[in-house]
C-alpha positions as CSV (number, residue, x, y, z in Angstrom):
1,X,-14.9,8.8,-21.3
2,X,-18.8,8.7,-21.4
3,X,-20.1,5.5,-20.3
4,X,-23.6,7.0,-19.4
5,X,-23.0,6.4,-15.8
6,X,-24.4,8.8,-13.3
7,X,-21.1,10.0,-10.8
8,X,-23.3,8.0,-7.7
9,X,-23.1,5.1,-10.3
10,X,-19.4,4.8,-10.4
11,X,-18.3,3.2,-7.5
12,X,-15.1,1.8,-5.8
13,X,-15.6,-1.6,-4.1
14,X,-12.7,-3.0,-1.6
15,X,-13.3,-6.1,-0.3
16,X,-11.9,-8.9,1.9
17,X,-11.7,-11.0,4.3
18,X,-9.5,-11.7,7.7
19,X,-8.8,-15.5,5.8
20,X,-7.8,-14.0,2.2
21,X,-4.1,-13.1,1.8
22,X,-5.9,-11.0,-1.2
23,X,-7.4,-7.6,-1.9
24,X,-10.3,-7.6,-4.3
25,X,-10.6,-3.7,-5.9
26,X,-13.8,-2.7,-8.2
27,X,-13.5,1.0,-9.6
28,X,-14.6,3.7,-11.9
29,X,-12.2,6.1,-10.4
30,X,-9.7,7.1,-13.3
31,X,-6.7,8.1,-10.9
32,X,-6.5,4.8,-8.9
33,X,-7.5,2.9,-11.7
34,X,-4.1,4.2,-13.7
35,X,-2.0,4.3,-9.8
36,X,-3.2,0.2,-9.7
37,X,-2.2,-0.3,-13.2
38,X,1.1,0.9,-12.9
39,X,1.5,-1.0,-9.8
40,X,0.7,-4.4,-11.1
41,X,3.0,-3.4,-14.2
42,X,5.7,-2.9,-12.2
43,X,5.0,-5.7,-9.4
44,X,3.0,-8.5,-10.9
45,X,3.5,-10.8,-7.9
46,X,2.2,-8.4,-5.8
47,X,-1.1,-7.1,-8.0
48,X,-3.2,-7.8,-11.1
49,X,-5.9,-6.8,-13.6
50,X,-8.6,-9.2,-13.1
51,X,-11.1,-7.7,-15.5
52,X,-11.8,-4.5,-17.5
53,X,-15.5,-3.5,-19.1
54,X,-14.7,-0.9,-21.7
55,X,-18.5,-0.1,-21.8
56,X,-18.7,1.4,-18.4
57,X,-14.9,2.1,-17.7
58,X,-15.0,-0.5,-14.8
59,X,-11.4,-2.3,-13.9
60,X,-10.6,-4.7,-11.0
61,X,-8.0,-5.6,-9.4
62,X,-6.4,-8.3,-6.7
63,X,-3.8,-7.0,-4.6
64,X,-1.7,-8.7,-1.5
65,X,-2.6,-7.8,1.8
66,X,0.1,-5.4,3.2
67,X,0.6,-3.5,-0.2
68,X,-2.8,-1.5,-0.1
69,X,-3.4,1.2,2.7
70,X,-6.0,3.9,3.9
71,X,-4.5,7.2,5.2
72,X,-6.5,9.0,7.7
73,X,-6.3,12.5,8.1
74,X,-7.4,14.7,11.2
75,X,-9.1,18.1,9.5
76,X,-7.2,21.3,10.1
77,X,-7.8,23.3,12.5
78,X,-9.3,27.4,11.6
79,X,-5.8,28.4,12.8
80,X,-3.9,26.1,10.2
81,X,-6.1,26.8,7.3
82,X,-5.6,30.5,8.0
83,X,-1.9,30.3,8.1
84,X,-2.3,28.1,4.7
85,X,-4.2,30.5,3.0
86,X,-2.0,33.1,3.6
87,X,0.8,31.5,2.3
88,X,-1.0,30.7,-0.7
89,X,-1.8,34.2,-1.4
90,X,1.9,35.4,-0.7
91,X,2.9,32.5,-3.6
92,X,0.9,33.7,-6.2
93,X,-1.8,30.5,-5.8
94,X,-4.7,32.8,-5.0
């Protein structure tokens, strides 16, 4: 979709506070935009559209506290991404 939006343009905003028992999501980013619509579709008591502008592709969202979470990931050591490659290139996915 062009929405003449530079990439630094389109943002993701999460926001709240330690009083809220909501979320508040702001995003350009197709794949979570489409992850959080399926969400609310299947749990609307949990999560919800608040707004959509078709001009810019922009959607938000509110969410419960305890249904949204951050996954962080130590990066692989040489050694690991070595024996990963590897594999890859014996399957066929180099």
């Amino acid at each position: 979709m062009k929405t003449g939006l530079t990439k630094s343009q389109k943002t993701t905003e999460i926001w709240f506070d330690e009083k809220e028992t909501l979320i508040y999501i702001r995003t350009h980013n197709t794949d979570l935009k489409n992850r959080l619509t399926a969400y609310a579709a299947a749990h609307p008591g949990e999560c919800r559209q608040t707004d959509a502008d078709p001009d810019t592709g922009c959607m938000e969202f509110e969410i419960q506290k305890g249904r949204l979470s951050f996954r962080l990931t130590a990066p692989y050591s040489k050694e690991r991404r070595q024996k990963a490659s590897e594999r890859a290139k014996l399957n066929g996915f180099y």
